[in-house]
C-alpha positions, 0 to 999 in steps of 0.5 A, a space after each residue: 084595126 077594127 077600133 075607132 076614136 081616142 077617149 071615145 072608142 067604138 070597137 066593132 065585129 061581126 061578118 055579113 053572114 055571121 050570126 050577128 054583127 055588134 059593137 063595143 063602145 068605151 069611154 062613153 060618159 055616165 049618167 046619160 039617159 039612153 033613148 033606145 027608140 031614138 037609137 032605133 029609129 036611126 038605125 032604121 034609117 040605114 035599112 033597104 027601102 022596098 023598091 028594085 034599086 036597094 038590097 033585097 036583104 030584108 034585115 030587122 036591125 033590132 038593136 039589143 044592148 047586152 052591157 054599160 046601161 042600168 034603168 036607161 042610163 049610161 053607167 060608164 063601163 063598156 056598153 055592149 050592143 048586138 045586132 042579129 042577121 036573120 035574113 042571111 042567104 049564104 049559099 048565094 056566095 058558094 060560086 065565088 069561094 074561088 072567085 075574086 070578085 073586080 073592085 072588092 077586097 076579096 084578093 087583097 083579104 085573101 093575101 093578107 090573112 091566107 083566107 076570108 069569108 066569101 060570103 057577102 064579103 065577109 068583115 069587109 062587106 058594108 052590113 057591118 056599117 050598120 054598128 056604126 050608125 048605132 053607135 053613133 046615135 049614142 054620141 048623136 044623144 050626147 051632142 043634141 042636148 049641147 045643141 050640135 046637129 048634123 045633117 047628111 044631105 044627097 046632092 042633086 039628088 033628082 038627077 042621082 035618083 034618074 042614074 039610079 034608075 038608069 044604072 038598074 035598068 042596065 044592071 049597072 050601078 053608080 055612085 054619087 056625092 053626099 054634103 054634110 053640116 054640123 051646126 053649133 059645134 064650139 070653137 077649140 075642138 081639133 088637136 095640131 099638129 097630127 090629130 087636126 079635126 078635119 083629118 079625123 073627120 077624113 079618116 072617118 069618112 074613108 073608112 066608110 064603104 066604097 068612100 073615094 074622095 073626101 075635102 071640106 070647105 072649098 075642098 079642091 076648088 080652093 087650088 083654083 082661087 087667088 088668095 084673097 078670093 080664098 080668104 073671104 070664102 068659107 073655111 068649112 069650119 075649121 083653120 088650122 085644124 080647129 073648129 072655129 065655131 062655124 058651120 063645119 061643111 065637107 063633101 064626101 065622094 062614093 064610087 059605084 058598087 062594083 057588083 053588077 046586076 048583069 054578072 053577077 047573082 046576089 042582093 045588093 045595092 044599085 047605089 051606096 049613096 041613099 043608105 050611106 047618109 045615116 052612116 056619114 052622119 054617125 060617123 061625124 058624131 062619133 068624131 065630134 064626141 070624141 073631140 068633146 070629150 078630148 077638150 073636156 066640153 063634155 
């Protein structure tokens, strides 16, 4: 399943080390100027920072749309976009071609088509989150001229930087929690009984790369509370699976990459947390899009 959304609908492609990565994005309104420096500038968001804790991989995520805008507008047909990968080192993975690599999904990808593309960890490798943060800056276009904003946060952030460190130090690595608010979001979007927003926010958020736990509002607290102390805490912006017009807050849990400096030999990252955050943000926009456009308030 390589496509996400309902109306709005983000088809992506691409291998780590392929030619390019891209996407697809159908059911995008017309007549929406199309700022492709902002699209840019979000995109840039996602690159490795030049310090020993991010990937090496120094890509320049150029991002070239192919279809569906005409003199910077939307045109409503299929918008097309490709993202070329010129830093690629393949001949970094000829050592694990018969290797399955400890917590990746070299072994499951290998057992369910009878091969995979080892190199970087092919369709499974997060490079391909980078499409994703493209296209979510299409929708995040859309929702900031109706004034919804959404904001990924680190938490404890210091302390999370000190274990990065730490972690690099031992060629180990960590993972970290990120928080995330969507501001002015309407009351109504979310669809019961089987397509409630706060689950399509969950599948979107576990579909992102070394993602572990998702939960909003009080989130797994809320099994320890009596239900007076619940009902007077925040709902997260969502009963019954509506938005109701509040802020809507969910945490997002991301395990450690299971690629270790002390055994292995490549260019990745120590932590997923910091390049996560403009993908987390994407993610809700293009689920926040699709239910706009679900509820026609679009």
């Amino acid at each position: 399943m390589n496509t996400f959304g309902n109306i709005l609908r983000l088809t992506t492609f691409g291998e780590s080390h392929g030619i390019c990565v891209g996407g697809v994005i159908d059911g995008f309104p017309s007549n929406i100027l199309i700022d492709i420096d902002f699209i840019q500038q979000e995109v840039d968001k996602r690159k490795s920072a030049k310090n020993p804790f991010d990937s090496a991989r120094r890509e320049d995520d150029k991002v070239e749309i192919l279809s569906g805008v005409f003199e910077g507008r939307s045109t409503g047909a299929p918008i097309a976009f490709i993202i070329h990968n010129n830093d690629q080192h393949p001949q970094d993975y000829d050592n694990l071609c018969d290797v399955f690599r400890k917590g990746h999904a070299d072994l499951t990808y290998q057992k369910k088509y009878g091969i995979r593309d080892y190199r970087g960890g092919g369709r499974a490798s997060a490079r391909e989150t980078v499409v994703r943060v493209a296209a979510g800056a299409f929708a995040k276009i859309i929702l900031n001229s109706k004034g919804i904003t959404i904001k990924a946060e680190i938490e404890n952030e210091k302390d999370l930087y000190e274990r990065i460190h730490e972690a690099w130090l031992q060629g180990d690595t960590c993972g970290g929690i990120i928080s995330c608010t969507i501001k002015g979001c309407p009351i109504g979007l979310g669809e019961p009984i089987y397509n409630k927003l706060h689950a399509t926010l969950g599948m979107a958020m576990l579909s992102i790369n070394a993602v572990k736990g998702f939960e909003y509002g009080e989130g797994f607290a809320a099994a320890t509370m009596k239900g007076s102390e619940h009902n007077e805490a925040k709902q997260g912006g969502i009963l019954g699976g509506i938005s109701n017009g509040e802020d809507i807050n969910f945490r997002i849990a991301f395990k450690p990459i299971p690629t270790l400096g002390k055994e292995h030999e490549g260019r990745h990252d120590v932590c997923a947390v910091p390049r996560a955050l403009p993908i987390v943000e994407a993610m809700a926009a293009l689920t926040i899009l699709d239910f706009m456009l679900l509820a026609h308030k679009v």
